[in-house]
N, C-alpha and C positions, 0 to 999 in steps of 0.2 A: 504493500500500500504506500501513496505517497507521502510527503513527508507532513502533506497537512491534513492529512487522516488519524483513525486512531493508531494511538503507535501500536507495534508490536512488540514490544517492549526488546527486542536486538539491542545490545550495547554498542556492537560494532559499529552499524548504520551511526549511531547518535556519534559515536568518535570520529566517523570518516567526516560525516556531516561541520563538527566540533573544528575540526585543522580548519576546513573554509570559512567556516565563520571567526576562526582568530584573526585572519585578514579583511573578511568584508565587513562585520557588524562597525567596527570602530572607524572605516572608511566614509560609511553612513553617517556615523557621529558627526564627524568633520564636516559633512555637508549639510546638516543638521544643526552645527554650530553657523556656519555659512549663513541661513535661511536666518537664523536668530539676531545677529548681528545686523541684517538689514531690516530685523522690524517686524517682517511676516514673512509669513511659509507659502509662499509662489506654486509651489506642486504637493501632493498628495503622499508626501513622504509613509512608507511602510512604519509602524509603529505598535506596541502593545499598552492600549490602554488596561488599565487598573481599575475596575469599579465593584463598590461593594457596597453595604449597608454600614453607618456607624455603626453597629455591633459585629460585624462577620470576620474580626479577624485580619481587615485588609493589612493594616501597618503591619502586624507580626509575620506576615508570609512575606511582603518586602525587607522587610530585616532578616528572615530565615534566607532569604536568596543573598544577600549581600552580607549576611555573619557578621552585623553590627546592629547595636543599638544606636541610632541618629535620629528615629523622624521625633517629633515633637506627640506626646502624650495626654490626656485631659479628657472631661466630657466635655460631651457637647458639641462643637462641629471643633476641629484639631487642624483638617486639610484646606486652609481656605486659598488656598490656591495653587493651580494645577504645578504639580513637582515633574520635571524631564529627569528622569535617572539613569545614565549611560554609563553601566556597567563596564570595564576593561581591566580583562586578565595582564597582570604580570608576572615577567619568571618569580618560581617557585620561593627564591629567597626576598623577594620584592617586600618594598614595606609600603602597607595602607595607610591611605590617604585620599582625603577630598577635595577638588576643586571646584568652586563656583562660575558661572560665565560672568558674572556679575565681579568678580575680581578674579582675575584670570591670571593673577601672581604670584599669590595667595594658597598655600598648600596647607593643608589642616590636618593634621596626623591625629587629632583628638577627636573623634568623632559626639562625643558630647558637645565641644564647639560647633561641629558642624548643625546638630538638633536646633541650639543658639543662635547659629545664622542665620537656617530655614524659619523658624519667629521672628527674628528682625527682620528678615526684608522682607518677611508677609505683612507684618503693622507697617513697614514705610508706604507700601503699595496699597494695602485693604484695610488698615487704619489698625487700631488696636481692640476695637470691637468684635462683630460676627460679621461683617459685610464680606462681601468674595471679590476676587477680581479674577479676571479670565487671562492673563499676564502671567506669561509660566517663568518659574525658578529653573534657572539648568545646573545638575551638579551631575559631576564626573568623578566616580570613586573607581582607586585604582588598589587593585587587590590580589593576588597569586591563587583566590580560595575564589573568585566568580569567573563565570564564564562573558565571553563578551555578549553584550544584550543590554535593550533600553527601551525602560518600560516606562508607561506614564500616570503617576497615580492621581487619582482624581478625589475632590469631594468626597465625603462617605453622601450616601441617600439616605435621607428621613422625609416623614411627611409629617409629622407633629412638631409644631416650635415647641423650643425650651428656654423657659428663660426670657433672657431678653433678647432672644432671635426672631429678627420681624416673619409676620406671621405667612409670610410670603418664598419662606423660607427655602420649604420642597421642590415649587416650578423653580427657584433661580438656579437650585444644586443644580436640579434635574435637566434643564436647559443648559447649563455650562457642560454636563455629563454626555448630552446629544450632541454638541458641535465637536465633540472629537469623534466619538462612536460613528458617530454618522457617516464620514467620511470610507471611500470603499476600500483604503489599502490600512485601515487601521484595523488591529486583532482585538478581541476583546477579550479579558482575560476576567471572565466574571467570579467571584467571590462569593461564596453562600455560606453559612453555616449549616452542618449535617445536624444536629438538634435545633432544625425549626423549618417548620412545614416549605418544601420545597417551590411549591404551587404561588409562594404570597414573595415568593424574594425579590426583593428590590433589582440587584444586579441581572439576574434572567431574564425579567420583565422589559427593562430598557433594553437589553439584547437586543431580545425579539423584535420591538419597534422597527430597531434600526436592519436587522439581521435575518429576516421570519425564517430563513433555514437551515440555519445555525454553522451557515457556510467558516467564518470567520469569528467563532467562538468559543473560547475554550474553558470550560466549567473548573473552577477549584471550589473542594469541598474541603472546609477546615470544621475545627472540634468534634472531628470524628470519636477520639475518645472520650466525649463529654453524652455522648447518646444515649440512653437509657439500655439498662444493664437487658443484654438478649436481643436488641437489637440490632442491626447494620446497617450500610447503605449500599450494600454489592449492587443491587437493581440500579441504583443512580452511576456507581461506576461502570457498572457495563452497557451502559448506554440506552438500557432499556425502560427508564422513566420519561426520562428530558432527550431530546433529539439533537444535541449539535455536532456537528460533523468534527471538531475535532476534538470531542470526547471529555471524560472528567478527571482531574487528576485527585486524590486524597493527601490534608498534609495534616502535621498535626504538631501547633505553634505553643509557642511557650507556656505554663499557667502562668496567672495570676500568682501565683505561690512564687513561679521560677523567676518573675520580674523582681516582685516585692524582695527576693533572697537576693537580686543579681547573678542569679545561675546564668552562665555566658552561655549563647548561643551554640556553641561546640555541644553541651553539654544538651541541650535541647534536638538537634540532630541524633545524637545518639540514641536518645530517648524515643524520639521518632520512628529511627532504623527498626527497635529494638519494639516497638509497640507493632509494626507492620507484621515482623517476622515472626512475632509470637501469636499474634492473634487468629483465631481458627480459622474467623473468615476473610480476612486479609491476607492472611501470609500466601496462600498460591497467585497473589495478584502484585506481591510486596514487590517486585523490581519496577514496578510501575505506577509506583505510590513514592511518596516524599518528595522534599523540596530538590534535594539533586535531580531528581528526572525533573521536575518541572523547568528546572532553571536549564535544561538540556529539551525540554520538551517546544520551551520558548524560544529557544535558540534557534531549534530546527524548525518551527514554524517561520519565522519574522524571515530567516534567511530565503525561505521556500516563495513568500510572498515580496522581495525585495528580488528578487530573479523574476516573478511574473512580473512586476511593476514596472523595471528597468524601463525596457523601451517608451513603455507612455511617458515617466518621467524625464529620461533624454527627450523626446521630441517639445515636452510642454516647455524644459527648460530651454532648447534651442532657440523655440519660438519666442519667449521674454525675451530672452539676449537679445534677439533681432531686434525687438521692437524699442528695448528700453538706449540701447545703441544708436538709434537711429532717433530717437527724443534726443538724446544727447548732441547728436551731430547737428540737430534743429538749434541748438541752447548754445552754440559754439559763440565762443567771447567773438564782440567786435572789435577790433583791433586798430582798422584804417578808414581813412574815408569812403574810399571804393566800397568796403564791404559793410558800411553803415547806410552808402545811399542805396544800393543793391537791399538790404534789407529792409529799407523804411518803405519803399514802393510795393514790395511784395507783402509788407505788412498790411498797407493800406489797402490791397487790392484784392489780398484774402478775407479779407474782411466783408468786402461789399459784397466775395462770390459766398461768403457763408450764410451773409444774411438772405440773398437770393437761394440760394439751396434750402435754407429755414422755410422761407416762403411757398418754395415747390416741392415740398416736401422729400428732398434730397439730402437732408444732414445725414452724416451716417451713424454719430454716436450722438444721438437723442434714442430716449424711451420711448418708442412707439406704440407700446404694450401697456400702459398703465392711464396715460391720458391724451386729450386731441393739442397738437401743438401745433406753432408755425401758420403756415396758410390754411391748417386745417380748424384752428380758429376762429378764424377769421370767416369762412367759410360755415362752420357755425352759426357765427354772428348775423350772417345775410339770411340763415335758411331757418333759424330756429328762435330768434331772437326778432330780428325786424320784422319779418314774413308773419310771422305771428301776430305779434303787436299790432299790425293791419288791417290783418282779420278782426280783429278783434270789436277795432274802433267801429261803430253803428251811426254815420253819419247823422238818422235820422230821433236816434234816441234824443229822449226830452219836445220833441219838436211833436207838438197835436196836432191833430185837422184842425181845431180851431187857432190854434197858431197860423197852419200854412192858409184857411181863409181870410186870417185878419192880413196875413202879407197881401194875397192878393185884391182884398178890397182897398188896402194903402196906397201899391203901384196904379189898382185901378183908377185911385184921384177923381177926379169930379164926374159922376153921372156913371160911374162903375165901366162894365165891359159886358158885350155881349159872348166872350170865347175865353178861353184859359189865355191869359196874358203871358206872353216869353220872359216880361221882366220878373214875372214871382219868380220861376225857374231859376233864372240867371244870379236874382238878389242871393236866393238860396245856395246857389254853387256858389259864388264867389265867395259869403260869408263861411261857407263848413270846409272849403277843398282845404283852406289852412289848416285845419286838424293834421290834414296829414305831414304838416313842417315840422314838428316837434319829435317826433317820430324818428324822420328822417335825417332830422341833426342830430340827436342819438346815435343815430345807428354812426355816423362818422364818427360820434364822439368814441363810440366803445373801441373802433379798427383803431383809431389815432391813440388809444390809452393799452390798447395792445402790442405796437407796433413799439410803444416806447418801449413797456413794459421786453419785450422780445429783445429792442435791441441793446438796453441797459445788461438783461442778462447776458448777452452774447458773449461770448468768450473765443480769443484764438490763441495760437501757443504762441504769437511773435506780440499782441499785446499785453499778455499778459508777465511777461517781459519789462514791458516799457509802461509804467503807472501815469506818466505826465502824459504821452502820445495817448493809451488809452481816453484819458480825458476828453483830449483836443480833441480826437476823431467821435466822443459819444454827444459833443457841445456841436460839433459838424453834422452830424447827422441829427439831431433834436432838431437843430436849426430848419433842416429842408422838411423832416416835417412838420414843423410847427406853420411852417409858407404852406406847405400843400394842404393840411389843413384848412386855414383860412380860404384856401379860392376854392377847395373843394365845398364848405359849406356855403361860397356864394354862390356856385353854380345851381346847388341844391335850389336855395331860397328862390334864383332865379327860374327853377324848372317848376316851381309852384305858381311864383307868379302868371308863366306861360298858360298852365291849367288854367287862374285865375280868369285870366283876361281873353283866354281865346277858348270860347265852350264850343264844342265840337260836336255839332246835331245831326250831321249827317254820316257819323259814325257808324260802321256796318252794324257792330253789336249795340245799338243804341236805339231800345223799345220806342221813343217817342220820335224818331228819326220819319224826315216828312213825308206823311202818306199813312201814317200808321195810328195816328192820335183818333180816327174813327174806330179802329178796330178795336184801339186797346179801351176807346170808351164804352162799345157794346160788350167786350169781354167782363166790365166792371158790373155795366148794367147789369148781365146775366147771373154775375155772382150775387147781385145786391138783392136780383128778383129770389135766386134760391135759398138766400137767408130770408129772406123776409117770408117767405113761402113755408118755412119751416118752424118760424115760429107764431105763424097768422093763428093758426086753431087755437093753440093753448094760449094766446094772450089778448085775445081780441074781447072774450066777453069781459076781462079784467079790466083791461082796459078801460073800455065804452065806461063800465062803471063807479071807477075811477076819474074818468073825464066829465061826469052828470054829476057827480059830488066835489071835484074840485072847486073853488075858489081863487087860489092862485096856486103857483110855485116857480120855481127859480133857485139861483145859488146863492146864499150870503155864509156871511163867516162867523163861525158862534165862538163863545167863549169858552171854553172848558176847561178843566185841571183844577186841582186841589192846591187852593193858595197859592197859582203860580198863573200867571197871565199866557193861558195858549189859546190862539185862535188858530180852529179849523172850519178849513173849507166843508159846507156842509148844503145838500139837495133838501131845501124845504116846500111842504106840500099843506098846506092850508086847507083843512076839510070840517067845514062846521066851526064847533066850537073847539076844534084839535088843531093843535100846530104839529107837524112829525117831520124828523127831519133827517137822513140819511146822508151815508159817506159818498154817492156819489148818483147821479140819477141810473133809473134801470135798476138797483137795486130793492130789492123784496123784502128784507130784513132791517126795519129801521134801526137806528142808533139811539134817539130817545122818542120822547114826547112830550108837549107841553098845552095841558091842561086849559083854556082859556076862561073858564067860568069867574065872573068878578076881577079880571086882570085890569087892568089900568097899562097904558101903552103908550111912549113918548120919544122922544129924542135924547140921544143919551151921549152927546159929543163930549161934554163937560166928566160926566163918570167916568168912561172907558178911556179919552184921550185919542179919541178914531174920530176919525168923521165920518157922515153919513154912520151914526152909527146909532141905534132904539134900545129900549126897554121893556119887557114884560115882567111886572111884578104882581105880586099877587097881594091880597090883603090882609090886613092881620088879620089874624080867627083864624085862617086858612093854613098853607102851610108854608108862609114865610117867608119864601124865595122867587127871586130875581133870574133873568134870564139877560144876556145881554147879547145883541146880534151887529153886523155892519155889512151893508150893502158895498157896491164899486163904485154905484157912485149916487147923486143926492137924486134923482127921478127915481131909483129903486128903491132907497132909504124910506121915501115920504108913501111911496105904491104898500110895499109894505106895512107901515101904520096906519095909512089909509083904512087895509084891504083885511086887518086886525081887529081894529076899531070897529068897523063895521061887524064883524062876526063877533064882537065880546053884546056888542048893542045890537043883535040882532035885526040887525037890518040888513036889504039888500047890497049887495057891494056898487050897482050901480048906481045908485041913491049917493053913497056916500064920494063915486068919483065923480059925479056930475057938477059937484061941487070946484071943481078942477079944469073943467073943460076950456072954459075962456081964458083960463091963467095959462099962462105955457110955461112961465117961471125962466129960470137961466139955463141954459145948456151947461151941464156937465163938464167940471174941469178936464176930468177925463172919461173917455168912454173905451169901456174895455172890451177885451174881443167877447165874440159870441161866442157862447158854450155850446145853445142848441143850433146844429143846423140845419136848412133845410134839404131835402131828398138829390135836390140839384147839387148845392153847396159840398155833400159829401162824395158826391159822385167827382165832383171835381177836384177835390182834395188828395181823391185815391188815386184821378190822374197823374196829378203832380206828385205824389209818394213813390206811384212806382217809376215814373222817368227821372225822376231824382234819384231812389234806390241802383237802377240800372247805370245811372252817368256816372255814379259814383263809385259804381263794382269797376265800370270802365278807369277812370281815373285812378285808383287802389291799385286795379293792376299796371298800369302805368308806372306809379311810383315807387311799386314792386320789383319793375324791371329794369327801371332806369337806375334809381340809386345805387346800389352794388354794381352796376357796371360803370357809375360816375367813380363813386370812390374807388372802382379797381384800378380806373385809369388815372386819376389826377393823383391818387397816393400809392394805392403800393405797386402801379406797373412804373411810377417815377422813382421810389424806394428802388425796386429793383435793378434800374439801369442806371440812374444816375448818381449813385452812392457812390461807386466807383471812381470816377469819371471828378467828383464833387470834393470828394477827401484827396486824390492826386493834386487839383488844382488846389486847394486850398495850403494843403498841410505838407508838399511832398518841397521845400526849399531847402539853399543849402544851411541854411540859418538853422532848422529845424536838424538838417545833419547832424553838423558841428554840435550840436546841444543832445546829439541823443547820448542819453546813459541811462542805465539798468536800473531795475529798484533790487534795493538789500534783498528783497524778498526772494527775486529772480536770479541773484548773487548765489544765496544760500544753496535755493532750488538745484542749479548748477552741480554744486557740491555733493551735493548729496544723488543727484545723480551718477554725479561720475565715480560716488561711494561705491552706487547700487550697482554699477556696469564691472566696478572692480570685484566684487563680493560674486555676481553669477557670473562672474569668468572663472571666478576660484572653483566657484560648486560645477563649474562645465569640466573644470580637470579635475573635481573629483570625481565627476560623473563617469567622465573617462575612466578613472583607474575604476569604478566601482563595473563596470561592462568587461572591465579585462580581468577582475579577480573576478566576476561571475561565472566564466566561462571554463576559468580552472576550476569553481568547488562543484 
């Protein structure tokens, strides 16, 4: 079987295996150190994570592989952050020792100090609290008694805080435990305890997530001699509980007892040895149990996976090299004139092609995948935004029949009209087409608050370089749009006014277009005749007897509300001795009534502060209350009291207007339009609604089609071409040469690239040597 299967427990293989790994694991290191020095890990480095439960044992199985007591000890969470531990054998008489990456001078032969260290730079980094950080510690112990190998211990997992561990505790481990696991060339070397229900363990659990086949996981089972007496876990070591392909190993780590005594490691090994080969059910499985096979079991997996990985990692590394090499060569210092006016041109001129690329949806590193960018905004903006807002507006809303009759008995002037007048039409377009200007300066505002917003962000690798040019060219380009702006929303205002002043009747799609106003008036008539037809049966005996008992009616405005002065428009219907009065005429269901028996009825301009405005009060005895009403104007005011009066005094209403007849009195400051109209009047009204409706779906779309094509043209097809063209002329002198210099920022940047160029050429010749000792193990 192969080397990442269950072992077969051969010694020979693990020793053959064992020579190639004294050369390649610690080759890995170095490239491993490589990757750390620049910050982050570029490629998918082979690796054996460490994961367990704070209770399973994990610390003491990494101290039984390396035969020291180092990590740091305590309840509670111990590991707060990820430790790199790279294992390397030396000859036999060799003396242990720790080095840190973090002082790399620095040789610690006390391994107590080293516990020491791992606490200090875990508080300098994750403070002295519980908090975590994801920032690994690298130590390099060198020792004659391990094998080479480098494992990475993580977090323990809990899911209950303690203490004063925010209660958030579990997802943060357990997310820091997934972004190593996850990754596909990392081994998982899961940790369980054999006395505790196998099904609930932490470490197996996560596996699986990331693992579901147990391809790259290798089970250890610790306090196997802590299981209840008669007990075992053979089923779990022989693979026939838990499924991972590379199987489970048993170890069995220091007590409590051995720590607390200082029993040394040595001494815990043996104990180990000495517990496998004695025990009934262990000892036929005992050369494939304890920590020396494991630390041989880990060896010959990581090596087995760092041979399948090679090539992907040679290629991903070649491909950085390329790329970050070629950053660099863009980043090259300017030195000369020549090669500062050569670069300010092509700064300027990349710039105007990225903004056009933004706009055509050509950039190549934007997220296309998460939101609409560039011209596709904008684009947006015409189809979803304006286009809408359009629709939306109802020219005609607010606007009644008897609105559109009192316009056209206005334009009709003296002695009225025998035909629908062109001027109501026309007063009407001209007054609403401007609705749609408001609209349509928006819509420029939102492209013009885009287009900044787009090019503010804009970024290129030769401005960002240069912090004062960036400037110049983002104040050069604001400038052209802030101009195209301005003429684009005068051409707008201009293309309203056009609608305003030039109405267009003989429009194809235009209902009242001449020849047509007969047809669309018999169409009205026929609709008018089958409403009216529909409701003739059921309203006609109502009617008639409703019309044999009226008196008067009409609209005045009542006073209503509880201690607050509201007046509503209100349908009053005078019948006998009842005043009733409703929210609108045509309705069935009144709103009050008011009793006339014994009322007394007056002028009540001086009470209410209205003019034209009465009173109905009733008398004492009675029940005490006041009514107070106002007409529109002083002929309906006085018709009213009149037409009261008469019905409180039982007398005819004619009797009491005859009184009236030869007064004519003053005409009306103002006369307001007519509510009711007659059969002609409405017939005429619905002429004028629908070719108004119709002129104005025409013009809608009009300014539907026109605007996004105005502002593609005046702004951003000008954005497009003359940005270019606009920063050369402005910004490309030699004054502007002579004065270019770098910012610190772009200094530093520099630097640290030609760091990072140095560091993955290191890791490409380890990479090399790591493909040539491949080949031999």
């Amino acid at each position: 079987m192969s080397v990442e299967g269950q072992p077969t427990g051969s010694s020979g293989g693990a020793a053959r295996v064992s020579n190639g790994m004294e050369r390649l694991i610690p080759i890995v290191n170095r490239l491993q150190d490589a990757f750390n020095l620049l910050g982050y890990c570029p490629i998918d480095l082979p690796q054996i994570a460490v994961v367990g439960s704070q209770s399973s044992g994990k610390s003491s199985v990494l101290e039984n592989l390396v035969g020291k007591d180092f990590l740091p000890r305590g309840s509670g969470i111990v590991t707060r952050r990820p430790l790199i531990l790279q294992l390397i054998n030396v000859p036999e008489n060799g003396v242990e020792y720790g080095v840190f990456l973090h002082k790399p001078d620095t040789k610690m032969y006390d391994f107590a100090q080293i516990r020491t260290e791992i606490e200090s730079e875990t508080d300098r980094v994750a403070g002295s609290g519980v908090a975590l950080s994801p920032d690994p510690i690298n130590l390099k112990v060198f020792s004659p008694h391990v094998l080479n190998l480098t494992l990475v211990d993580l977090p323990g997992a809990t899911k209950v805080p303690v203490g004063d561990q925010p209660k958030d505790i579990g997802n943060l481990i357990r997310n820091m435990i997934l972004d190593f696991i996850q990754k596909p060339n990392c081994i998982i070397l899961a940790v369980t305890a054999a006395n505790t229900d196998l099904a609930n363990s932490d470490a197996l659990q996560l596996a699986r997530e990331v693992d579901p086949n147990g391809d790259r996981t290798l089970g250890v089972l610790t306090k196997l001699d802590l299981m209840d007496k008669g007990t075992d876990a053979m089923a779990v070591l022989l693979g026939q509980v838990v499924n991972v392909k590379l199987g489970f190993v048993g170890v069995v780590n220091r007590s409590q007892e051995d720590i607390t005594k200082s029993r040394s490691i040595k001494y815990a090994r043996q104990q180990e040895d000495k517990f496998f080969l004695t025990h009934p059910s262990y000892q036929r499985i005992a050369d494939r149990m304890g920590t020396p096979f494991l630390a041989k079991r880990c060896a010959e997996i990581l090596v087995a996976r760092i041979q399948n990985a090679l090539p992907e990692m040679q290629s991903e590394l070649s491909s950085l090299l390329t790329t970050k090499r070629a950053e660099l060569r863009s980043m090259k210092e300017l030195t000369d004139v020549t090669s500062k006016r050569k670069f300010l041109l092509q700064a300027l001129m990349s710039f105007g092609e990225r903004l056009r690329d933004m706009l055509e949806g050509r950039a190549e590193d934007v997220g296309y995948f998460d939101e609409l960018v560039g011209g596709a905004r904008i684009e947006y903006i015409f189809r979803e935004i304006f286009t809408v807002a359009l629709d939306e507006i109802d020219i005609l809303d607010g606007l009644s029949s008897a609105d559109i009759n009192t316009i056209v008995q206005n334009v009709g002037g003296l002695g009225g009209g025998l035909f629908i007048p062109d001027e109501a039409f026309e007063m009407i377009v001209r007054t609403n087409v401007k609705r749609f200007e408001d609209p349509a300066l928006q819509c420029v505002e939102l492209v013009y608050d885009d287009l900044v917003t787009m090019v503010q962000s804009l970024t290129t690798d030769e401005l960002n370089r240069f912090e004062t040019l960036r400037r110049d060219v983002l104040t050069v380009v604001s400038s052209l749009l802030l101009k195209c702006l301005r003429e684009v929303k005068q051409e707008i205002s201009e293309l309203i006014q056009i609608e305003r002043h030039r109405i267009n009747t003989d429009h194809p799609d235009f209902v009242g277009r001449r020849g047509n106003i007969n047809k669309l008036r018999w169409e009205i008539e026929q609709d008018m005749k089958r409403q009216s037809s529909l409701n003739r049966d059921e309203n006609t005996a109502r009617q008639k007897a409703k019309e044999r008992s009226r008196q008067r009616c009409g609209y005045a405005f009542k006073k209503g509300g509880k201690g607050i002065a509201v007046w509503q428009k209100r349908w009053l219907v005078l019948n006998g001795m009842v005043l009733t009065y409703y929210k609108s005429n045509g309705d069935t269901v009144p709103s009050g009534k008011v009793a006339l028996t014994g009322c007394s009825v007056d002028h009540a301009d001086g009470e209410t502060g209205k003019k034209f405005s009465f009173s109905i009060k009733h008398p004492d005895g009675l029940i005490k209350k006041s009514f107070f009403f106002y007409a529109e104007d002083e002929t309906e005011c006085l018709k009213w009291i009149t037409s009261i009066r008469a019905a409180v005094d039982g007398r005819p209403l004619e009797e009491e207007e005859k009184k009236h007849e030869v007064d004519l009195g003053e005409a009306p400051a103002k006369i307001g339009k007519k509510e009711t109209l007659t059969t002609t009047e409405r017939m005429d009204t619905q002429i004028i609604r629908r070719i108004l409706s119709s002129y104005f779906d025409i013009v809608r779309s009009t300014i539907k089609d026109r605007v996004p094509k105005m502002i593609n043209l005046a702004l951003i097809h000008r954005i497009k071409t003359e940005t270019s063209t606009l920063l050369v002329d402005e910004l490309f002198t030699e004054e502007r040469v002579a004065k270019l210099s770098e910012s610190e920022a772009a200094v530093l940047k520099r630097k640290k690239l030609a760091e990072t160029v140095r560091l993955l050429e290191e890791a490409a010749r380890v990479m090399e040597t790591i493909r040539n000792t491949a080949s031999l193990v």
